[in-house]
Structure formats: C-alpha cells, structure tokens
C-alpha positions as CSV (number, residue, x, y, z in Angstrom):
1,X,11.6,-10.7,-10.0
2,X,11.2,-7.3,-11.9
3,X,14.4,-4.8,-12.8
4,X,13.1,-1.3,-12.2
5,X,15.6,1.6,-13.0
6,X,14.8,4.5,-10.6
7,X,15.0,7.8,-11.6
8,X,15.8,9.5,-7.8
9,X,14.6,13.5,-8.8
10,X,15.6,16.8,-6.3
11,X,13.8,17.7,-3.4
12,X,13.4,16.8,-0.1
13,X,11.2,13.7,-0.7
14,X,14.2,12.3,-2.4
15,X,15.3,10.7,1.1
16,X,12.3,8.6,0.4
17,X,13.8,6.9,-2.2
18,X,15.7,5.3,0.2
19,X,12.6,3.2,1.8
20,X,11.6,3.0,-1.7
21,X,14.8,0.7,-3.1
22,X,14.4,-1.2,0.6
23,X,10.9,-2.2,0.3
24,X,11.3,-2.6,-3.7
25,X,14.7,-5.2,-2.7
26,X,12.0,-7.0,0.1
27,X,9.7,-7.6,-2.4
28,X,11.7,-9.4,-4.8
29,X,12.6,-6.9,-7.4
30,X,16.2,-5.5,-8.3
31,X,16.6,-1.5,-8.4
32,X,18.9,0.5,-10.3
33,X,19.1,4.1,-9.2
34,X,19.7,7.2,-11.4
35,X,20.3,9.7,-8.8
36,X,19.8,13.5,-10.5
37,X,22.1,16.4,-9.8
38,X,19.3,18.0,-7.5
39,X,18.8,14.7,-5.8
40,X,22.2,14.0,-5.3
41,X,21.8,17.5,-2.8
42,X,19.6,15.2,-0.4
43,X,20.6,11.6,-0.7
44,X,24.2,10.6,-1.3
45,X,24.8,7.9,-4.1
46,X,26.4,5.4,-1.3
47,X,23.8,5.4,0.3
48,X,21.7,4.2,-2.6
49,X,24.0,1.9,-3.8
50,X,24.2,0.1,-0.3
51,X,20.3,-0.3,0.0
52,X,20.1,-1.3,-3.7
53,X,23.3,-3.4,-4.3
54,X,23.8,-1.8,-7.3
55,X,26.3,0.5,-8.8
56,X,23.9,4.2,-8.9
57,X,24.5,6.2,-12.1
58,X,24.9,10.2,-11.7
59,X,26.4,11.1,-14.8
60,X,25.7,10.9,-18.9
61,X,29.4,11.5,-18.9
62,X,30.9,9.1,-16.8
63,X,32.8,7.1,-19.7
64,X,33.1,4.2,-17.0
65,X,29.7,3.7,-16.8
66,X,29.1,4.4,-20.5
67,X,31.9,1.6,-21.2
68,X,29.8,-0.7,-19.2
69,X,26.3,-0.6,-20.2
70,X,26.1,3.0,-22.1
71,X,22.5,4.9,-21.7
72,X,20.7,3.3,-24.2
73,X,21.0,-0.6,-22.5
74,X,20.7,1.4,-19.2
75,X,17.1,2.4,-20.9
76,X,16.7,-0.5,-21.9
77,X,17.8,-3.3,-19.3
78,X,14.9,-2.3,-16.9
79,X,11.3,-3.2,-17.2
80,X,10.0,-0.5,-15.5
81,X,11.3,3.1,-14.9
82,X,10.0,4.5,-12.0
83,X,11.0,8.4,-12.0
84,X,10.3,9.2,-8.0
85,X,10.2,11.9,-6.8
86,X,9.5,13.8,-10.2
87,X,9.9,17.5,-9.4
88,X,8.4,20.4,-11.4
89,X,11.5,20.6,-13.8
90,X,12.3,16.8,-14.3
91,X,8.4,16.8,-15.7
92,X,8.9,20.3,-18.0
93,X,11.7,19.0,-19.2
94,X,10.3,15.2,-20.2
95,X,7.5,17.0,-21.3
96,X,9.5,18.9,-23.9
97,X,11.4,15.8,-24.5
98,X,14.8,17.5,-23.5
99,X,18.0,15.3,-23.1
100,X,20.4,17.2,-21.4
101,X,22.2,14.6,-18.3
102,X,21.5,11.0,-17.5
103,X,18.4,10.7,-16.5
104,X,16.6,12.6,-19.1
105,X,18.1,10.9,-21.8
106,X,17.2,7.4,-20.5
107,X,13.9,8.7,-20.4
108,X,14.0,9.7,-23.7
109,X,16.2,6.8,-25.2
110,X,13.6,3.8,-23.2
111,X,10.9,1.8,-25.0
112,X,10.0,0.5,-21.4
113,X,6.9,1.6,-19.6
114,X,7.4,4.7,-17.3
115,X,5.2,5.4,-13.7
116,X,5.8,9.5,-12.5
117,X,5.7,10.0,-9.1
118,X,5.1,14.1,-8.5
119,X,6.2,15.7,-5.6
120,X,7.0,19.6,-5.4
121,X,4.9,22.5,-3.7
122,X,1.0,22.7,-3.8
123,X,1.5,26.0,-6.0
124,X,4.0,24.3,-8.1
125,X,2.0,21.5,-9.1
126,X,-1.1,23.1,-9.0
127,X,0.3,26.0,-12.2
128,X,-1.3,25.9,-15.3
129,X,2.1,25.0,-16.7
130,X,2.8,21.9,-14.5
131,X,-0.5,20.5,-15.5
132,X,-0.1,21.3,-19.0
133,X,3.3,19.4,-18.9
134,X,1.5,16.7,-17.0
135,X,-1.5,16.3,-19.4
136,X,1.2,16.2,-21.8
137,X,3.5,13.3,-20.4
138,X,-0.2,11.0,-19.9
139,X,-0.8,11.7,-23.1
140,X,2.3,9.9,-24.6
141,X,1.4,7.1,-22.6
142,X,3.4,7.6,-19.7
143,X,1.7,7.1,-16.1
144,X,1.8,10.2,-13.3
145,X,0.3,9.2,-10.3
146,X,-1.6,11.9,-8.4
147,X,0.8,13.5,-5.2
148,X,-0.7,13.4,-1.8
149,X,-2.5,16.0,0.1
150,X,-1.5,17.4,3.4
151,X,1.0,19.9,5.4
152,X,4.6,20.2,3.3
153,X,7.8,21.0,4.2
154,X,7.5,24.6,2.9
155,X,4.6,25.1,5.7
156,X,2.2,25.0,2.9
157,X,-1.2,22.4,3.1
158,X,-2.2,20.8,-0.6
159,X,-1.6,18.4,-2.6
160,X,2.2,18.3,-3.4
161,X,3.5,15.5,-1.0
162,X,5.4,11.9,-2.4
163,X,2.7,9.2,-1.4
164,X,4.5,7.0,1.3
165,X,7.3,4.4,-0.8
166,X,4.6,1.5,0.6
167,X,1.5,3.1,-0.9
168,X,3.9,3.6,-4.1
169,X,5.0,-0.1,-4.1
170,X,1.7,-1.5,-3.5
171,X,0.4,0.6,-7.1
172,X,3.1,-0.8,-8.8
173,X,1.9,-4.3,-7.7
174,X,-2.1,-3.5,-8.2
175,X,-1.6,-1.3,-11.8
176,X,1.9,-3.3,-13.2
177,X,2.8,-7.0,-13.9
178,X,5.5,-9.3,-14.9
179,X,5.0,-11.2,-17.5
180,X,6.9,-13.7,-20.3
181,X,7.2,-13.0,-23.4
182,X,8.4,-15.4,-26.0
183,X,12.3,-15.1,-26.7
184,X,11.6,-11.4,-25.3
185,X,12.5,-12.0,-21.7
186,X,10.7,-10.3,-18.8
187,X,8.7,-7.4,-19.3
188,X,6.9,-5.0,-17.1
189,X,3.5,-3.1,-18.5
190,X,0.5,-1.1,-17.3
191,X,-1.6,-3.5,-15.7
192,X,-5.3,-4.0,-17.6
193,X,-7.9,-2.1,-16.2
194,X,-11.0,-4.6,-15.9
195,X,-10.4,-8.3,-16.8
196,X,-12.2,-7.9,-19.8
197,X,-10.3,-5.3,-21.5
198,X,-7.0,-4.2,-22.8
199,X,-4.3,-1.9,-21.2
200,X,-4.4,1.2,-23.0
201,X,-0.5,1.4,-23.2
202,X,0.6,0.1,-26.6
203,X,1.4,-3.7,-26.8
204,X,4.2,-6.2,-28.1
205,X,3.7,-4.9,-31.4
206,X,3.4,-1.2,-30.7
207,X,0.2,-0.9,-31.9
208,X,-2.6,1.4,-29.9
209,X,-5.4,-0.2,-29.0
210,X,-7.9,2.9,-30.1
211,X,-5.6,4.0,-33.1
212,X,-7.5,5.2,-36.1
213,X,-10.7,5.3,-33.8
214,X,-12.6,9.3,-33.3
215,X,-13.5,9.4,-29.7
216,X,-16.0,12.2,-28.7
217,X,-16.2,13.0,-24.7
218,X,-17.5,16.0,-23.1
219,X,-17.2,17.1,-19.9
220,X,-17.6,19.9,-17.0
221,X,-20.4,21.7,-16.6
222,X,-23.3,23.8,-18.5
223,X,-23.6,27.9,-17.7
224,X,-27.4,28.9,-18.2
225,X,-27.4,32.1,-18.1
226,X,-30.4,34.5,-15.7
227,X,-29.0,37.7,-16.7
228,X,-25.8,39.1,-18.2
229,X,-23.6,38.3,-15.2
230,X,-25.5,35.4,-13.3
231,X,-26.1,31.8,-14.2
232,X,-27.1,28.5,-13.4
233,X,-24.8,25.9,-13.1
234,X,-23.5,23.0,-10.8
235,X,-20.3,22.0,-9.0
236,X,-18.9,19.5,-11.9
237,X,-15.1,20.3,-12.6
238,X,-14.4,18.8,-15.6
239,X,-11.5,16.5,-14.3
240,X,-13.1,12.6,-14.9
241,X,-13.7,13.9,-18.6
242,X,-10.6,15.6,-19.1
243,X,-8.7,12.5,-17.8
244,X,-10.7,10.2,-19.9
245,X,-9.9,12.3,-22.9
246,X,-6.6,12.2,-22.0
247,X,-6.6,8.7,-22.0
248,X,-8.1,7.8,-25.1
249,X,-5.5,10.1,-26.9
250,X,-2.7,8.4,-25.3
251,X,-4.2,5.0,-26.8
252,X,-3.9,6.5,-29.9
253,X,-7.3,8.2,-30.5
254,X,-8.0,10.8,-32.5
255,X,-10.0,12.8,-29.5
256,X,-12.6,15.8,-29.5
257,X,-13.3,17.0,-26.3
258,X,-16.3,19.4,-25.9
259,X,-15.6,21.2,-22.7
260,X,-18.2,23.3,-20.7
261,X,-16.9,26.4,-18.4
262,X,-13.5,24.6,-16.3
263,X,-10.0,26.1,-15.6
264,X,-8.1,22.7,-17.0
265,X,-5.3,22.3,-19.6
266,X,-6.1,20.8,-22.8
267,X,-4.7,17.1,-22.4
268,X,-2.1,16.7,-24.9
269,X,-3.1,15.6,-28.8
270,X,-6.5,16.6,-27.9
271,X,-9.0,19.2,-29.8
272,X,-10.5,21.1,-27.6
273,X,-14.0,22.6,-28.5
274,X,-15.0,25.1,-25.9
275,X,-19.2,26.2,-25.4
276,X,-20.7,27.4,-22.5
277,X,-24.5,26.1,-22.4
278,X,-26.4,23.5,-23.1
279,X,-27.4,23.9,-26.3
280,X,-24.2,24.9,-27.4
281,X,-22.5,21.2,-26.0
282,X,-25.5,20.0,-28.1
283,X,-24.5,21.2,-31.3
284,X,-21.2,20.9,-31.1
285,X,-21.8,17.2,-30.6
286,X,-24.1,16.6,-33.5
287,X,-21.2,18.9,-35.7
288,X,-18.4,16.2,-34.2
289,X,-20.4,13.1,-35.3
290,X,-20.0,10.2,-36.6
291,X,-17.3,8.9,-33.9
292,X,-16.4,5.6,-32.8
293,X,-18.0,6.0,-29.0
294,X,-19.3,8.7,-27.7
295,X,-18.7,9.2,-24.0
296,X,-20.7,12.0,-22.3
297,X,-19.8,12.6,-18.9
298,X,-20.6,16.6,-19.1
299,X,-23.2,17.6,-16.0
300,X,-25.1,19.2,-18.3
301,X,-27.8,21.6,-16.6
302,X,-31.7,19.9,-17.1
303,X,-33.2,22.8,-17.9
304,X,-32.6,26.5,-18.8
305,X,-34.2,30.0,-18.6
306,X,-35.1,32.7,-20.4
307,X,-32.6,35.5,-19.5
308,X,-32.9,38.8,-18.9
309,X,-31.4,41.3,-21.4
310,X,-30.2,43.4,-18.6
311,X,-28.7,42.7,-14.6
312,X,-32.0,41.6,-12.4
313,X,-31.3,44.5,-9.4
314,X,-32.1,43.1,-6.2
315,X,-34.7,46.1,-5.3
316,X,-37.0,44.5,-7.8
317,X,-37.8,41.7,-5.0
318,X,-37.6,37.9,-6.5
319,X,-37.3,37.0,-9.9
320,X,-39.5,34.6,-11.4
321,X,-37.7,32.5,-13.1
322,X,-39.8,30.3,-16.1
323,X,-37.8,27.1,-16.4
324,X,-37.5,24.9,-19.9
325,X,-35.9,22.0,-20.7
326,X,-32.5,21.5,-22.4
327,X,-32.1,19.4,-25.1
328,X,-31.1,15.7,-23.8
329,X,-27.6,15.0,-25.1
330,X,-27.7,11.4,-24.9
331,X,-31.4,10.9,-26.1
332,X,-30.3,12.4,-29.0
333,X,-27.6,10.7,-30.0
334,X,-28.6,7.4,-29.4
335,X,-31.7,8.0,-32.0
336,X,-29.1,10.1,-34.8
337,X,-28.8,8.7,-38.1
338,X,-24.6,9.1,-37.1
339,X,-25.3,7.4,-33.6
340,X,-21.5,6.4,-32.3
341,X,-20.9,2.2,-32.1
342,X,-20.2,2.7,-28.7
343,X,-23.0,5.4,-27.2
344,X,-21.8,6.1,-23.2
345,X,-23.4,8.1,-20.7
346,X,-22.6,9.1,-17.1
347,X,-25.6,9.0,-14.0
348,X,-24.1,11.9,-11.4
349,X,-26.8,10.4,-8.4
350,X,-27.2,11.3,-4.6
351,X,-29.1,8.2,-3.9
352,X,-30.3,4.6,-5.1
353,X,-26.8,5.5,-7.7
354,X,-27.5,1.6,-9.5
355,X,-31.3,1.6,-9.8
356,X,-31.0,5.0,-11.2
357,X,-28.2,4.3,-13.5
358,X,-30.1,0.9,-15.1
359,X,-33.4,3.3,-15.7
360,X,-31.1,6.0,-17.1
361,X,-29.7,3.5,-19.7
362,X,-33.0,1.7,-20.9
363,X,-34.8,5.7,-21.1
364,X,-31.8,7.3,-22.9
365,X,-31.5,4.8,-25.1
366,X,-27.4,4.3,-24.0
367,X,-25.1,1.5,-24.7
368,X,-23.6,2.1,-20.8
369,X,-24.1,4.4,-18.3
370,X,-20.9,5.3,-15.7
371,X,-22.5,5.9,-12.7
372,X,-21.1,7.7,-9.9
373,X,-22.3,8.6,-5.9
374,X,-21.6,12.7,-5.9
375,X,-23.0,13.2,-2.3
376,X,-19.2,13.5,-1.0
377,X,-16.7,15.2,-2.8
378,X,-16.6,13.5,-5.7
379,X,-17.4,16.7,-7.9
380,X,-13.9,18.6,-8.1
381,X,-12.0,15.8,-5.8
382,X,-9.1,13.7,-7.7
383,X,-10.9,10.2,-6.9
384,X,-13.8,8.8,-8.3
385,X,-16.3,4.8,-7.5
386,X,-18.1,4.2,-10.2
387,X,-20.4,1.3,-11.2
388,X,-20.6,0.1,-15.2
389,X,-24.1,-0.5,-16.3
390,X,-23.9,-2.2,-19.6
391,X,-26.6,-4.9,-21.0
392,X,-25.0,-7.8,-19.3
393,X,-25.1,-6.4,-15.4
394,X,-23.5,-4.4,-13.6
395,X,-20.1,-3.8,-12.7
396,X,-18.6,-2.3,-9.2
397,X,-15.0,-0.5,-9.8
398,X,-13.2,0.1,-6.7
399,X,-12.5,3.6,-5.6
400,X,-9.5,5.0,-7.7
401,X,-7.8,7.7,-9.0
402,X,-10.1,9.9,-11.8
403,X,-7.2,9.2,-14.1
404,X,-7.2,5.2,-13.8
405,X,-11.4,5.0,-13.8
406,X,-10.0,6.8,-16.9
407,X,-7.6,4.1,-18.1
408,X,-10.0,1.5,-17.4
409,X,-12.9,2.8,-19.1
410,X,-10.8,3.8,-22.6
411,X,-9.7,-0.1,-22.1
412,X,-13.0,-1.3,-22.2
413,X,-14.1,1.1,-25.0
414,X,-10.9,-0.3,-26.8
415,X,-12.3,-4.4,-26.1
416,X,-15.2,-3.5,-26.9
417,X,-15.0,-1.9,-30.8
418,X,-12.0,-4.0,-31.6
419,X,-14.7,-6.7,-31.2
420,X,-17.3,-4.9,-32.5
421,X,-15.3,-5.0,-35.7
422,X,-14.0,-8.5,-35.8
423,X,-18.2,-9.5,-35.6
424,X,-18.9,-6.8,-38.3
C-alpha cells in the first residue's frame, strides 16, 4: 500500500478529488488531503476527510496540526504527492518556488516525487507564461501530466479539463511504483521508461542519471526561404524536441537545444540556440559539438531554393523554382571528427514507418533512429508512437504522451552512456 498526500487545488474540478481519494482508498493506497484556500470554495474538508479517513490539512498555521506531524514530516511521510487539480497559480507559484500557506510549503519542504495534474481554462493553460512555469516545474524533475481536451465549464473547447480520477489512477499505476528500500521504508518514484533503462528522476543517492553529460537536440522545423516574405516549410511544431530537451535537463544534463521557427517556451535550464534554415541548424550543430548524444529530431526541409531578392508578384505567372539539396544533418555528424557517443536520429514517415526507419539508420550512418507515423496528427498534437531502431531490433513504444516518449528516450540515452563508460 502507497501514502500519497494530495494536494486538492481551486477550481471546479476540485469536486473530482473526491472520486480521486475513493478510487485511490479501493485500490489499496492511503490519501492524505491538503485542501487549498481556493479548493476549500468547492469541496468541504469533511467531505474529504470522510472518503479518505484521514484528518485533511487547510492551514500552515493550524498549531494543532503543526504539534502533530508539523509540515516538514507532512512532506515527508508520503511517497507520492499528487497536486490535483493544479490550477494556473498553484503552478506560478511552485514554479517560483513560493511558500506562502500549506500546501506550497510542503511542496517546497518534500524530497518525495511530485505528479501535476493541470486543470484551468484552455486560454489559461495555453499563455506563454503557464507553459513557461510548466517547462519550468518538468525541468526540476517534477511530472505534469498533459489536461484533457474537450468543452469546459466556462463554455470554452480546448485542452484545459482534469483527466477523469480513473484515467489519473491508472498513470499513477502504469508511470509510478512501490518499492523497498533497505532500512528506508516504502518509497514511491517515476516509474522507468523501457525495461532497459533508468528513470530519469534522480535516485537513492540523489544522483542524475545524465549529470555532467552535454546533450545536443534540435527540433521544429526549417524556413527556406522563395522570396522575402514566403517560404518553404512543413507542419513540425517543435513539441517532441522541446520535451525531450526538457527531459534531459531535468536528469541533470547540461542541454543545447537548436530550435527552428516554433512559438514554445524555452524548457527550463536549457540554452536555447534559435536559426531559421537549414543550414543555419547545420552550423549551429557542428559549433555545439562534441556532446555526449546528439539527438536530432528537427524536420529539417530536404532541399532549398535560391530566393528571390525581391516578392515574386503573382502577375508574373508561376515561378520556377530550381531546387538543391540541404546539407544532411545526421550524415554529417555521424562522419565528424567530434561525432557524439550516442548519434540519434528521428524518421517522420507516412508509410512502411519500420522499413524506412532501418534504411534510414544503416544510410545516415546513426546509432538509432526514433521513428514515428505522421499521417494523423501527430505533427503539432500532444501524443506521439514511436518505434526504436537501434542495432539489436526494433522496439514498439506504445502510444503516449510527447513528454513521457521524452522521459523514456532520455532514460535510455542515460543506460546507454553510463554503460558506454563503464566498457571504456
């Protein structure tokens, strides 16, 4: 059985806490609510306190409570924290790291792992400075599930809505585990991505799994431009290697991340190096090396044109356009005096997605190739199937969220170089 200490934020979703603590109970774990001052307006603390069987804590000040167990062994007594729902100021302000009533401060105070659960209005979540706070909160290792999509309680349509508390429950079972440590109790962590690799949350000892290790990822697309104000580009948005960026800081990473033309936040403790074609991602990439593993998962544009100094007007009739190719990325950099340990490369395909990926590896010369089937909506959506292609076969990852293909890849990557170095 697992403690979790739930963090029960404002908003109308909080009345799903409720079913929350009552399937959490049927399942076998105890739940120990925090109930916010803006959740206490929708859900009463009896009410909590019934379902849970568990005193529910409002208040930093409550010397009863403090007598009892005090915020720092409340922090700490859980094994998982579970902040649901987690509206738009509960994640500023853990972003900023601010302390100022209960539940903050056990947020601050735990060494315990921490799963987000967003829900707020589509406009809300979807600011610049919600994401930014976001990025930053997955960057210090702390998980925030994606909020579902659909109509809200504002009359709005977007995603904004608190998954279901099953859909919720049955994450914490697929991405966390129980486990025994010696003379350290229970313990609840990030579940490992792939059997073969690492969770990319720090371990017993506290030690990141990609610490001291220079990860280089780009992503997004390539602009090549036709004229002054047109180019040619494609529908990539950036997102899969933003979150991977993202993920590879949070384990510890010292991170560039060479970014084509997207509208994202920088993920937090990242270096952001911003071009615009494809020969621009290229040497920015050769100016980043050496790294530790390279992972390109930029759709960068095949070929380019030469533009025209001045707007093609559309009384001229058709423009010819004289296509050449752009420098290959990855063919490069598998054949560079500075070639990365770990050399990884993603296969965007419409068809034959496995065939194509094996080829792409053995032509580019690649240590892995992430491919991915971008017929559907895969290209801007927030989920993502990909298959590994590495020299031992192939491996088919369920569908998932972009940012736990994230997690799992950087726990691979991590597997892999720590035992690339113990061979070395």
């Amino acid at each position: 059985m697992s403690r979790i200490l739930l963090i029960v934020g404002g908003g109308i979703a909080a009345y799903k806490a409720a079913e929350l603590i009552r399937l959490a109970r049927k399942a076998g774990h105890s739940v120990t609510p925090v109930l916010t001052a803006g959740g206490a307006h929708f859900v009463t603390p009896m009410s909590l306190a019934a379902l849970a069987e568990s005193p529910v804590y409002t208040s930093l000040w409550d010397l009863k409570d403090e007598a009892e167990m005090g915020h720092i062994q409340l922090s700490r007594a859980a094994d998982l924290i579970l902040v649901c729902p987690a509206t738009a100021d509960l994640i500023a302000r853990m972003a900023a790291g601010i302390a100022d009533d209960l539940a903050t401060t056990v947020l601050l105070a735990t060494d315990k792992p921490v799963v987000v659960v967003p829900a707020m209005n589509v406009r809300m979540w979807q600011h610049p400075a919600t994401q930014r706070n976001v990025a930053q909160l997955r960057a210090d290792g702390i998980t925030v599930l994606d909020p579902d999509e659909g109509p809200m309680a504002c009359g709005e349509f977007g995603p904004g809505r608190l998954p279901e508390p099953s859909a919720i429950l049955d994450y914490l079972h697929a991405h966390t585990t129980v486990r025994a440590e010696p003379d350290e109790g229970l313990s609840f962590s990030i579940a490992k991505g792939p059997e073969s690799g690492p969770s990319t949350t720090s371990g017993p000892t506290g030690v990141e799994p990609l610490a001291g290790r220079h990860i280089l990822v780009t992503a997004g697309p390539t602009h090549e431009p036709i004229d002054p104000v047109r180019v040619i580009a494609n529908r990539s948005s950036g997102k899969q290697g933003f979150a991977i960026a993202a993920a590879a800081a949070a384990a510890g990473a010292r991170v560039t991340l060479i970014a084509g033309p997207v509208a994202l936040p920088t993920p937090g403790g990242v270096a952001r190096i911003d071009v615009e074609t494809a020969q621009q991602m290229a040497d920015a990439v050769e100016q980043a090396l050496p790294c530790d593993a390279a992972i390109f998962v930029a759709a960068v544009a095949d070929w380019k044109v030469d533009p025209s100094p001045s707007k093609l007007k559309k009384s001229a009739g058709s423009p010819q356009l004289r296509f050449s190719p752009n420098p290959d990325i990855l063919a490069i950099t598998a054949t560079h005096p500075l070639r990365p340990r770990l050399l990884v490369g993603f296969a965007a395909e419409t068809h034959d997605v496995v065939a194509n990926a094996i080829s792409k590896r053995a032509a580019k010369g690649a240590d892995w190739i992430v491919a991915n089937d971008v017929s559907g909506d895969v290209m801007g959506g927030a989920r993502n199937q990909v298959h590994l292609v590495t020299a031992g076969g192939v491996e088919h990852w369920p569908e998932a969220a972009k940012d736990d293909v994230a997690r799992h890849l950087i726990a691979r990557i991590a597997h892999f170089l720590d035992e690339k170095n113990q061979t070395e």
